[in-house]
N, C-alpha and C positions, 0 to 999 in steps of 0.2 A: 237223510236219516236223522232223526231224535238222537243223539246217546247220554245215557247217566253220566253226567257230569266228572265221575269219579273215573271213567274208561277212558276218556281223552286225558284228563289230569295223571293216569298211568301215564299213560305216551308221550307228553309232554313233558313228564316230572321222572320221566325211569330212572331207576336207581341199579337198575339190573337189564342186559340187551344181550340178548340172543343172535348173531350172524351168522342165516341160514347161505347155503354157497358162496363159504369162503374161503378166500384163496389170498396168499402171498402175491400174483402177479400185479406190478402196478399198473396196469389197463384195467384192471378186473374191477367191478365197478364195488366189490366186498372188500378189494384193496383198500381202497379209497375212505369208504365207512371205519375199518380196523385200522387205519394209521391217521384216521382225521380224531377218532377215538383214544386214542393215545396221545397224538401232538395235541390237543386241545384238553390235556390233564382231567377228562373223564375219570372222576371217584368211583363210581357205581362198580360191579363184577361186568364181564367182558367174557363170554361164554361161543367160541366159533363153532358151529355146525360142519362137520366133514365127513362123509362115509369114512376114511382111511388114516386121515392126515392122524396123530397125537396130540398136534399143537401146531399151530401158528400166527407168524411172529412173536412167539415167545408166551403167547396165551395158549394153553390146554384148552384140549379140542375134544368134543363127544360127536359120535356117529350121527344121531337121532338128538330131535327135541326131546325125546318120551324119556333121554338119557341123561339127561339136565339133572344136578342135583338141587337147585330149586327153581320153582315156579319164574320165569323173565316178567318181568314189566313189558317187554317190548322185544320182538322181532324183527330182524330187516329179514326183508325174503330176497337175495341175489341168484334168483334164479331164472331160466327161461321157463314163458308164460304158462304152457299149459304143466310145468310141474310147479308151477308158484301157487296154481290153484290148489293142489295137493296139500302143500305146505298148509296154505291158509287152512283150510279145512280141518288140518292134524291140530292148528294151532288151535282154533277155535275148540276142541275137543278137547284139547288139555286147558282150556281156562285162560291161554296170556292175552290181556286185556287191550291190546295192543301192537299192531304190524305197519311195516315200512314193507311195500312193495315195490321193488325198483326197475322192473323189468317192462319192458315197451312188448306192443303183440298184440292188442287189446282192442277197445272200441274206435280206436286213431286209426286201426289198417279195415275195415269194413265188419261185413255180418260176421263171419267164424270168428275174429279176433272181438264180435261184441257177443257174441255167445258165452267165450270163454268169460270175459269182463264178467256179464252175469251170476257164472258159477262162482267165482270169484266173491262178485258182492255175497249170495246168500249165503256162503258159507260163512261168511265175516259177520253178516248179520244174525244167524243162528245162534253164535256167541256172543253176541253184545258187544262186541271186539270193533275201536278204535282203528281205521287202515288208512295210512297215505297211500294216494298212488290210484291205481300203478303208472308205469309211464309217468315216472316221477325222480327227480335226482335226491327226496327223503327231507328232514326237517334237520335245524341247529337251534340249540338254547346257548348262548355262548357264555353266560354266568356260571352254569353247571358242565359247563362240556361236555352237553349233548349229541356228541354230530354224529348224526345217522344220515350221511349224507354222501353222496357217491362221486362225488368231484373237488378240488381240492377246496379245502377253505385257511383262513388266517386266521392262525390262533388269537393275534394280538386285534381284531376285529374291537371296534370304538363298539362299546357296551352302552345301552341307553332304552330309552323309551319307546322305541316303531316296532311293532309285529309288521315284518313282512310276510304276505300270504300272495303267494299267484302261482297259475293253472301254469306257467311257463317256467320251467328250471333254470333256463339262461337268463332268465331276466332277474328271476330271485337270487341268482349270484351276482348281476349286474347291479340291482339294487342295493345290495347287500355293500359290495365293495364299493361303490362310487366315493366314501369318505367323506360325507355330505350329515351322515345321520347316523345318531347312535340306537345299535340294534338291540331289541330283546329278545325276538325270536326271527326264526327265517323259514319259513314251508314253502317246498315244492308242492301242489298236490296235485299237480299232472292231473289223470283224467277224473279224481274225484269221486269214484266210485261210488264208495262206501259215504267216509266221512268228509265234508264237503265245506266251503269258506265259512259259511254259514254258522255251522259247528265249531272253527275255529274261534271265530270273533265271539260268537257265547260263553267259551272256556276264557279268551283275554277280556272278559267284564269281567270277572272274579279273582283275577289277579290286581295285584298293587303296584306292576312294575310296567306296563302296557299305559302311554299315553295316547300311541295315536299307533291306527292299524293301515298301512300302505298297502291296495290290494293291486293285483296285476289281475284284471276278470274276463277270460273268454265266454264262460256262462253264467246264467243266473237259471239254474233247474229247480229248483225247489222255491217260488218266488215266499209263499206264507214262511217259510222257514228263515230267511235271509231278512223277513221282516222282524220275525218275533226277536232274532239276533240283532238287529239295528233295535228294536226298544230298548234292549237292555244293556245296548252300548253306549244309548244316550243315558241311563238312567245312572250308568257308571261313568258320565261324562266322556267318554273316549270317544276321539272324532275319528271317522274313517273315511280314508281318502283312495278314488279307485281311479285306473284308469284303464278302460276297457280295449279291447283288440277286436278287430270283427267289424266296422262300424262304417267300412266303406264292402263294396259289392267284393272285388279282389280280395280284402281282409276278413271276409268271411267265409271267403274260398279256404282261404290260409287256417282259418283258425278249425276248422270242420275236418280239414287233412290232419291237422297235430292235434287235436284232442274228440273227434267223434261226435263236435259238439254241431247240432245248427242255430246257426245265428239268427235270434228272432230279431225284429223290429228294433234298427238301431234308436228309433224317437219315444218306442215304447219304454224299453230299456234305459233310455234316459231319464221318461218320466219315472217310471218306477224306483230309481235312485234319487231323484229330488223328493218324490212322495217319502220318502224314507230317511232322510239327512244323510244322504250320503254325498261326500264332495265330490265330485268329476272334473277332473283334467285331463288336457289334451293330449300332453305327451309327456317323456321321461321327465324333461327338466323341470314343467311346473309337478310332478308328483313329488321328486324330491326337497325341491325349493316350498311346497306347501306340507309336506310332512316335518319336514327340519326348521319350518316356524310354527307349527303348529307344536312341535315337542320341546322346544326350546325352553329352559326352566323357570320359575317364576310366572308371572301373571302373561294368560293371551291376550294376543291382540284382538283389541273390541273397538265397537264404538262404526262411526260411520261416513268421518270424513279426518283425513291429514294434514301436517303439514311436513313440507319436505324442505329441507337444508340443504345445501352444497357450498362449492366454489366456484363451479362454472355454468355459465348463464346458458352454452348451447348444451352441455350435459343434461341441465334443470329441462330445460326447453325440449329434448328428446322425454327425460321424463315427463312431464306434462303430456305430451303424445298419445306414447305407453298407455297412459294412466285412464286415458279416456276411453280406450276399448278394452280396459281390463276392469269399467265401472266401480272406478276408486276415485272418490271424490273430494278436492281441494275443500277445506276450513275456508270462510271468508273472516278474517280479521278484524279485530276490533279494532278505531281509529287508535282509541287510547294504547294497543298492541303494536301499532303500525308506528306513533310515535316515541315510544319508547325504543322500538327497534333502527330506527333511525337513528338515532345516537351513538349506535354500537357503529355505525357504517360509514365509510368515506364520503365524503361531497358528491360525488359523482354517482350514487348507489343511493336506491331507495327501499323501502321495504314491502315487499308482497309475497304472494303464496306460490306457487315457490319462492323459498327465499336463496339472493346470494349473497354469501357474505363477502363477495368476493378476495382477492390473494391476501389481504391486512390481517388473517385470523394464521396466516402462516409465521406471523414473527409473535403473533397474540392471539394464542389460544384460547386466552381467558373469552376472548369477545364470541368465540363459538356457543361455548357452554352457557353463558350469559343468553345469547339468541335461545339456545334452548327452552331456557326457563322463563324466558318473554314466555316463548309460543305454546308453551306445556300450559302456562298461568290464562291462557286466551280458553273460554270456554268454548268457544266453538270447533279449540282440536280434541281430537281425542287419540290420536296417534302421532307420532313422528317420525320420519323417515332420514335419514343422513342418506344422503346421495352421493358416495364418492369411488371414483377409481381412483386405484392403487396398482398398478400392473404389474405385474412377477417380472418384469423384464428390469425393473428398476434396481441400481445398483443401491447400495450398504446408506449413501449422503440421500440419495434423490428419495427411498422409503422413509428415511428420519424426517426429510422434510409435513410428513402426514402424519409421524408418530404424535408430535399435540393434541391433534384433531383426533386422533383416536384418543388419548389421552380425557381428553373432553367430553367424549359422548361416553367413555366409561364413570366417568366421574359422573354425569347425570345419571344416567342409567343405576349406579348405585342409590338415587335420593329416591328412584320407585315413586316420580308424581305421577308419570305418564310412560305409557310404553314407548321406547325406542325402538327402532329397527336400521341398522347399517344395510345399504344397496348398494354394489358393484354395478353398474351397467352393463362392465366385460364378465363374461361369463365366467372367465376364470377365477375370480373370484378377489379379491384384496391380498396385497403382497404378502408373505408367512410374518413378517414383522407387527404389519397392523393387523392380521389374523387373531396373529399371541396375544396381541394388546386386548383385543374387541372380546374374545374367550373370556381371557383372564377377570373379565370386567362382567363375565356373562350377558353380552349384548349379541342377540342373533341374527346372523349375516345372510344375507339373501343375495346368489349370484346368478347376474342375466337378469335384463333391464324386464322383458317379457315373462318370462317366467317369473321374476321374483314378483311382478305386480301382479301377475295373477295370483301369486301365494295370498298377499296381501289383500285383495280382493275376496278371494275366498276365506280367510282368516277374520274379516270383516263382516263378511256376508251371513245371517242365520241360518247356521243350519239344522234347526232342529225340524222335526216330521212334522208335517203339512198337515194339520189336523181338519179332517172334513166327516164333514155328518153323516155316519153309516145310513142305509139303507135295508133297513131287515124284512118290512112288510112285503109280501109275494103278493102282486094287486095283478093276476093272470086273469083271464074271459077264458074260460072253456072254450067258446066259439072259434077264439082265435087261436088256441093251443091245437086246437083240430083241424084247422085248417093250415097254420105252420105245419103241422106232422104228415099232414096225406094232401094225397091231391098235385096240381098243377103248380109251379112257380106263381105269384101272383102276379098281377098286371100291376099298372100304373092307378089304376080305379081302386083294384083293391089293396093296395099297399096304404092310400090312400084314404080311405073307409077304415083298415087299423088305427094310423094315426087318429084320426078324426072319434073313434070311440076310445081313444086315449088320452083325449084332450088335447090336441092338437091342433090348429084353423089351416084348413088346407083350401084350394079353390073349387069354387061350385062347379057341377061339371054334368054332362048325360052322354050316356054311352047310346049312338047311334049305329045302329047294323045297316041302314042304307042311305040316301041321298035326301031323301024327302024327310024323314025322322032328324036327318041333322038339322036340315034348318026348320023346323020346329024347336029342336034343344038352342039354337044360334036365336031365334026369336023370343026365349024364354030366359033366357041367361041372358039376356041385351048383349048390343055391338057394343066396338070388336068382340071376337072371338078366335080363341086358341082350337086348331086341331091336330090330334093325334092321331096315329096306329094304335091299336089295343090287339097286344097279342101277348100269350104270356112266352114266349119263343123271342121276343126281341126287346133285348133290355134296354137298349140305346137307338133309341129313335132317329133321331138324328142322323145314325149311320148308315141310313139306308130310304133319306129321305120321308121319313113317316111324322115330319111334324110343319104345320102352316101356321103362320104366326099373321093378325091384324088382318081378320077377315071379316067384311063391313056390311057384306050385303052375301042375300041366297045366292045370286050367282057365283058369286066368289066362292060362296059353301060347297054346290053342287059341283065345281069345279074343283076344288080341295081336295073335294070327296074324292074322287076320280083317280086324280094326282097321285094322294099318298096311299090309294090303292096300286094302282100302274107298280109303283115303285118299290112297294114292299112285294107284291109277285114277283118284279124285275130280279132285285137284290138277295130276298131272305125268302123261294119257293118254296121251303117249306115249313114256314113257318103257321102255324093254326090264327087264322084272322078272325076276333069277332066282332069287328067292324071300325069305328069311327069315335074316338074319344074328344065331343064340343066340349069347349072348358073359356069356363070365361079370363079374359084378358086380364089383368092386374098391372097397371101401370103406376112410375113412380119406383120412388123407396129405393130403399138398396141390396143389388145381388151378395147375397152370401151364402157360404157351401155348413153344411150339418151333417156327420155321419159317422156310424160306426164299424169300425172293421175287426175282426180278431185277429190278434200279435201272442201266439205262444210263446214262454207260458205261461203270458200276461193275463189270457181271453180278451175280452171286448175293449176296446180304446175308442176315445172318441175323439174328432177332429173338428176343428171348427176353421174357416177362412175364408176368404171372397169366395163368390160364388158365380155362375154362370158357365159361359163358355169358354173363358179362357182361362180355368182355374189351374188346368195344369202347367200354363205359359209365364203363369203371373208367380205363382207360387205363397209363400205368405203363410199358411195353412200352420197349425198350432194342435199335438197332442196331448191329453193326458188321458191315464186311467180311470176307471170307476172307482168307489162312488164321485158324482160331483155335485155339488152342494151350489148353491146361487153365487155364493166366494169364488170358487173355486173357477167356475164357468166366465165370470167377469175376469179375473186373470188371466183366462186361456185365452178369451176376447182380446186382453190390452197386447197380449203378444204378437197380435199380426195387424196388417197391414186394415184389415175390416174398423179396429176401434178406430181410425182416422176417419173412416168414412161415415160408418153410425154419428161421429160427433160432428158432420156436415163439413169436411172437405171439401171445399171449393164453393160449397151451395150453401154456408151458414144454416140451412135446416139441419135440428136435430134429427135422427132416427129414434124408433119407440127399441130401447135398449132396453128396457128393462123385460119387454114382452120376450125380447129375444132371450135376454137369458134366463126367462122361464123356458121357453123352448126348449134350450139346451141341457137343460136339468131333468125336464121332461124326458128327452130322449134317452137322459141318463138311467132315469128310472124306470123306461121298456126296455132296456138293457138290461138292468134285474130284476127285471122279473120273467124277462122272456128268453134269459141267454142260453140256455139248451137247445135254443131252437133258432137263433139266429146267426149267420154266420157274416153279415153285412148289411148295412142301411144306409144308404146314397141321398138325401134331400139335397135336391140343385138343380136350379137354384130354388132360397128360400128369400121370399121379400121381407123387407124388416120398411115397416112403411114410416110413414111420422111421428111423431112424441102420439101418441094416445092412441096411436090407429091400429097396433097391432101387429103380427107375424102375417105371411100368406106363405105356404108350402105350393109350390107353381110343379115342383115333379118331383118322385119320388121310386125309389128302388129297392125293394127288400131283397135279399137272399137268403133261402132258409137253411142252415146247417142239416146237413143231411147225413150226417154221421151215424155208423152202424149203432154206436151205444148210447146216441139219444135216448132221451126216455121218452115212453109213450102215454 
C-alpha cells in the first residue's frame, strides 16, 4: 500500500493513543501498551477504550471510540481477531489516521484467519488509515515515548540512529535490547497487512534522526514498492541492512507457519536486494555488528583496502583468515611506510600488513599511535583496523594494562585523517574499561572476529543500486503470441524456430517422421549427426531414451531411428510422436546452461552456468533479475564456475564471450517482451565456440504460462 506521507507520520509521531481492550491485567497484552505508556514518560493524552471500566490505571476511560473527546492520532486494537476487525472499520469511519493491531488469528493460522486479514486490510484502506499488525507486538519511538507496544520494554533504552523494522516481534525486542546499537525506532509489523517495510523506510527518509534501518525480512510482497523506498533511502543516504528468514527449505516452512507468507526464490530475493542497495547478512551478529558501524558518528567507513594493528601475531594471523572470506582486503605498503615503521619496532619485528607491534607498545604507547599515523599517511590504506582483545574476565591491573592502547587509538581517531575501527575477536566484546575509553573517544567497536569483518566488508563494499539499462520497447511476432497462447506445448524444433526468429543461432536441424526421410536430413546436414524424439509430451529426452548422439553413417541412422522410437513407446505410451528430430552435431566449445524461470514476486529471473549434463551435480549456476543489460550479464558470467572455462581452463583457447553475452541479453529481452506468456526457458546445453565463431543453442525448452488471466 501507497500511504500519504502525513498517515504514517500520525502513527509514528502520535501525540494522542487511543487503547482499544484495555485492561489493568499484567498478561494482557493492553497491559503492557498502558504501563510501557507511562514508564517510558509518554507526553501525548492516553485515552483507554472499556465497555464499563471508569478508568484504568489511573487514566479515565470511555465506552466507545465515537466517545473520545478528540479525534486519537493512533489506536492499539487489543483485541480478539474477528472483533479487531470491527474496531478497525469504526476507526477508519471516525477519521484516526492510524492503528496498532496486536492480536494473532489472521493470515499466519490459514484461509478463515486470511479472510478475516482481508476485511481487516480494506477497512484500513477505505480510510487511508496507517496499521501495524496484526500479529504483531506494535511499534516504540523512545525519544517521544511512544510505546504502543505489547511486551515489556526499557525505558532507559540507548537512543540513537537504527530504525529497527522486522515481520518477527521477538527478534525486534532481541534486536532492540542486544545493547550493541542506539535505537530510534523499533516496529513489530507481524503480518503486514496494511502498511508494510516498504512504507516504513519511506517515512525514515524524511526524517533527520534515522541513519541506518536494520530489517528482520520474512517477505518482500510488494517488490516495485520496496524499490521506490530503497530510491529514496539512498537519496537520503540512509543504508539499509536486512537479514532475511526463510532462506533454507525448513525456514520457509517456519516463516509461512508465523506470518502467512510464501517464500519465494531464496536467489531471486537475493538478487533483488543487491539490484536495490540493500545489505544482506547472514545472521544476528553480522546485522548488529554491520548496523552499529554503519551508525556509528562521524565519517563511514569507505575506501577499499585496510590496515590492521594489533599485539599479537596469532590474533593478526586469525584475522588475516577472517578477512579473506569476508573479501576485505589488506593495503600493500609503501617501502618508504615499511621503513619508517620499523623504527617504531624491536629488533626481532618487522613491519607488514597486518602489523604487530608487538608487547613494547605496553610500557610505550606513544609507539602505537605513532604506527598509526605511518599507516593512515601510506596511500594505499584507507581504513584501519586495531585488532585487540580485552576479555571481561580480566581484573582492575591486567584491563589497565590495555588502557594506553586504547588511549592511543582515541587520540588518533580524534586527528579524523583516516577512519579507525577497534575489533574484538572475542565476541564479547572489549573489557567496560577500554569500552569507556574507546566511546569516550568516539571510536566504533566491532565485536566477533566474523561478524565484525563482515561489517567491515559490507561498510566497504558499494552499495548503491545496480543501475541497468531498462527495457521498454515490446518487440512481440504475433505469430508467436498465438502460438504461446493456444495450441500444443512446443517441441524442441519449435522452441527452437522462436529463438531462431529472435535472433538467436541455434543448430541446423530436419524433422524426420520415418527412417528413409532421416537419412536424407543425416545426408544434408553432413556427418555426425544428432538424433532426437520430437514430441511435444516429452520435455526431457533423455529420460526415456529418445536422444542418439555421433551418428556417422545411414545405417547407424536407420537404427537410431528404431531405437529411440522402441523407447519412447516403451517409457512415455502415450505420448503423441511426430517422428525423428536429425540435427547436426556441434563439436568443440564449451557447455553452458541459459534460462529463465519465474520467482514470485520477482516474475522472470534468469540464470546462467555450466551447462550439459551434469549441471545439477556440478552446480555453479548464478541468478539475477531482469532487465539485464551486456554489464550486467558479464557479472552474472564472472560469478560462476563457466567465466573460467570461456577464458580457456586447461585449454588456453579462448571462448567467443562476447557472442555469449549477447545471448544472454537476448534472452533477457524475450523475457520482456514475451513475459505473459512464459513461464520457463531451458537452453542446455548452449555451445559458446571460439573467439569469433559464435553461440550454438544444441537444445532447448519452453514452457508457456498458462495462467487463467493471461492476456490473449
Amino acid at each position: 500500500m501507497t500511504l500519504p506521507n502525513t498517515h504514517l507520520r500520525s502513527l509514528l509521531e502520535a501525540r494522542s493513543v487511543a487503547v482499544v481492550g484495555a485492561s489493568e491485567r499484567p498478561e494482557a497484552s493492553s497491559g503492557f501498551v498502558l504501563r510501557n505508556l507511562l514508564a517510558c514518560n509518554f507526553s501525548g493524552h492516553v485515552w483507554p477504550v472499556h465497555p464499563s471500566a471508569s478508568s484504568i490505571l489511573g487514566l479515565p476511560a470511555v465506552p466507545r471510540l465515537a466517545d473520545l473527546p478528540h479525534r486519537p492520532d493512533a489506536v492499539v486494537i487489543a483485541v480478539p481477531a474477528a472483533t479487531a476487525v470491527e474496531v478497525v472499520r469504526e476507526a477508519s469511519e471516525l477519521g484516526i489516521p492510524g492503528a496498532v493491531v496486536l492480536a494473532s488469528g489472521f493470515a499466519e493460522t490459514g484461509a478463515a484467519g486470511g479472510l478475516l486479514q482481508q476485511a481487516l486490510a480494506a477497512s484500513a484502506v477505505a480510510g487511508n488509515m496507517a496499521l501495524c499488525g496484526p500479529n504483531c507486538l506494535g511499534l516504540y519511538v523512545p525519544a517521544t515515548g511512544l510505546a504502543l507496544f505489547s511486551s515489556r520494554l526499557v525505558p532507559g533504552m540507548r537512543r540513537g540512529s537504527v530504525a529497527i523494522v522486522s515481520h518477527s516481534g521477538a527478534t525486534a525486542i532481541a534486536l532492540a535490547n542486544c545493547g550493541r546499537l542506539g535505537v530510534s525506532h523499533v516496529v513489530s509489523a507481524g503480518n503486514a497487512a496494511v502498511t508494510d517495510i516498504a512504507d516504513y523506510m519511506t517515512y525514515f527518509a524524511t526524517t533527520d534522526t534515522v541513519r541506518v534501518v536494520a530489517l528482520l525480512l520474512e517477505k518482500i510482497s510488494n517488490p516495485p514498492a520496496f524499490a521506490r523506498a530503497m530510491a529514496q533511502a539512498h537519496q537520503a543516504n540512509l543504508k539499509v541492512v536486512a537479514l532475511r528468514t526463510g532462506r533454507s527449505v525448513r525456514g520457509a516452512r517456519s516463516t509461512a507457519a508465523h506470518t502467512g507468507a510464501l517464500a519465494g526464490s531464496n536467489e531471486a530475493t537475493s538478487a533483488f536486494l543487491r539490484r536495490h542497495g540493500v545489505i544482506e547478512v547472514n545472521d544476528y551478529d553480522e546485522l548488529v555488528e554491520t548496523a552499529a558501524l554503519l551508525s556509528a558518528p562521524g565519517r563511514r567507513v569507505a575506501g577499499r583496502s585496510i590496515a590492521a594493528i594489533g599485539v599479537s601475531g596469532g590474533g593478526l594471523a586469525h584475522f588475516a583468515d577472517l578477512a579473506a572470506s569476508a573479501g576485505v582486503a589488506f593495503a600493500e605498503l609503501s617501502s618508504s611506510t615499511k621503513t619508517a615503521i620499523d623504527k617504531l619496532l624491536p629488533p626481532f619485528a618487522h613491519a607488514d600488513n597486518p602489523l604487530d607491534m608487538t608487547g613494547i607498545v605496553f610500557g610505550d604507547p606513544d609507539r602505537y599511535r605513532d604506527a598509526l599515523e605511518l599507516l593512515a599517511a601510506d596511500s594505499s590504506v584507507s581504513t584501519l583496523v586495531a585488532v585487540q582483545d580485552t576479555p571481561l574476565g580480566l581484573d582492575a591491573d591486567g584491563a589497565h594494562e590495555y588502557a594506553g592502547i586504547a588511549s592511543a587509538i582515541g587520540q588518533f581517531h580524534a586527528k579524523g585523517s583516516k577512519p579507525v575501527v577497534f575489533l574484538s575477536l572475542l565476541a564479547d566484546g572489549p573489557h567496560p574499561v577500554i569500552r569507556e575509553t574507546l566511546l569516550a573517544a568516539g571510536v566504533p567497536i566491532l565485536q566477533g572476529g566474523r561478524a565484525g569483518l563482515g561489517a567491515l566488508g559490507h561498510a566497504m563494499a558499494d552499495s548503491a543500486p545496480r543501475r541497468v539499462d531498462p527495457l521498454t520497447e515490446l518487440r512481440r511476432q504475433d505469430v508467436w503470441v498465438r502460438r504461446l497462447s493456444e495450441g500444443p506445448a512446443l517441441t524442441e524444433r519449435e522452441a527452437k524456430d522462436f529463438l531462431s526468429a529472435h535472433g538467436i543461432a541455434t543448430t541446423r536441424e530436419r524433422l524426420a517422421p520415418d527412417r528413409e526421410s532421416a537419412v536424407r536430413a543425416a545426408q544434408t546436414l553432413g556427418w555426425p549427426v544428432v538424433m532426437k524424439i520430437e514430441s511435444p509430451d516429452i520435455p526431457h529426452k533423455t529420460e526415456v531414451g529418445g536422444v542418439q548422439l555421433g551418428i556417422r553413417d545411414e545405417a547407424a541412422v536407420r537404427a537410431a531411428f528404431d531405437l529411440i522410437h522402441a523407447n519412447a513407446q516403451r517409457l512415455a505410451p502415450q505420448a503423441r510422436i511426430h517422428g525423428v528430430l536429425v540435427q547436426e552435431m556441434v563439436s568443440g566449445g564449451v557447455e553452458a546452461l541459459v534460462g529463465l524461470a519465474r520467482h514470485p514476486p520477482f516474475g522472470l529471473a534468469l540464470t546462467v552456468g555450466p551447462g550439459g549434463v551434469f549441471v545439477e551435480l556440478t552446480g555453479g549456476h548464478a541468478l539475477d533479475l531482469l532487465p539485464v543489460d551486456a554489464a550486467a550479464a558479464t557479472d552474472l558470467i564472472g560469478k560462476t564456475p563457466l567465466h573460467r572455462l570461456l577464458s580457456g581452463y586447461r585449454t588456453g583457447l579462448g571462448s567467443d564471450t562476447a557472442a555469449f553475452v549477447d545471448l544472454v541479453t537476448q534472452l533477457g529481452q524475450i523475457a520482456h517482451d514475451y513475459e505473459p506468456y512464459l513461464e520457463a526457458v531451458d537452453l542446455n546445453p548452449v555451445t559458446v565456440l571460439p573467439s569469433g565463431q559464435g553461440v550454438r543453442v544444441l537444445d532447448a525448452l519452453i514452457v508457456r504460462r498458462m495462467d487463467t488471466d493471461r492476456p490473449h
